[in-house]
C-alpha positions, 0 to 999 in steps of 0.5 A: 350642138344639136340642141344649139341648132348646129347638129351637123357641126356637133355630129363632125365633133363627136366623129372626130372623138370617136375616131380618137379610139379611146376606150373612155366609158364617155365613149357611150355619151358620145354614141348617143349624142351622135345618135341624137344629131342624126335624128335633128338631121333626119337620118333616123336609121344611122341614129339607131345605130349609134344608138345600139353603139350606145347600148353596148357601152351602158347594157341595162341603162333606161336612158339607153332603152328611151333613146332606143324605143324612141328611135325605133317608133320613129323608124316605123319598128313596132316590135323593137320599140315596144321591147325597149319602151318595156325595158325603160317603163321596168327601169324608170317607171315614174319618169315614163309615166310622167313623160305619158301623162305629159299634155301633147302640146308640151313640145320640148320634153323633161331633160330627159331628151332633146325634142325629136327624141321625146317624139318618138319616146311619146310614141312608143309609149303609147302602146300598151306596156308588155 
């Protein structure tokens, strides 16, 4: 719904899913997708958190680690958002190259994320690797 332009209504699904209390491993699809809806709707710190919900359902994921590095840039955290741009460049090191050498003006990203999140994944990985 956020990348349809309707991130508060997709945000209100994924809450009412979640309330549900399944243990279904999608569960941790839904952290991120909530995650993502936060960013669109410019709450980068309740963003973060599902994110790490997220991490907790897929440990070890380099779509965690992106997400996770992106929306630590945004919010300003160096340190966290270099450890996971770390992790993701160990986990996925030809998709983070090719999202490094990807020209600026390309606002939309690979698939990989929706834009807002792609931002901030651009920025931490413009620190140098660990």
């Amino acid at each position: 719904m956020s990348r349809l332009g309707h991130p508060r209504e997709g945000l209100e699904r994924i809450q009412y899913f979640m309330r549900l209390g399944s243990k279904d491993p999608a569960m941790g699809y839904g952290c991120l997708f909530a995650g993502e809806a936060e960013l669109v709707l410019g709450h980068p710190q309740a963003a973060l958190d599902w994110m790490l919900r997220a991490n907790g359902y897929f440990p070890g994921s380099a779509l965690v680690h992106a997400w996770l590095a992106a929306a630590y840039a945004i919010i300003g955290d160096e340190t966290n958002s270099a450890s996971h741009a770390a992790a993701f460049r160990r986990l996925s090191p030809r998709t983070a190259q090719q999202i490094i050498d990807r020209p600026a003006s390309d606002p939309v990203g690979d698939g990989l994320s929706p834009s807002r999140i792609y931002e901030g994944l651009r920025l931490a990985l413009r620190a140098p690797p660990n």
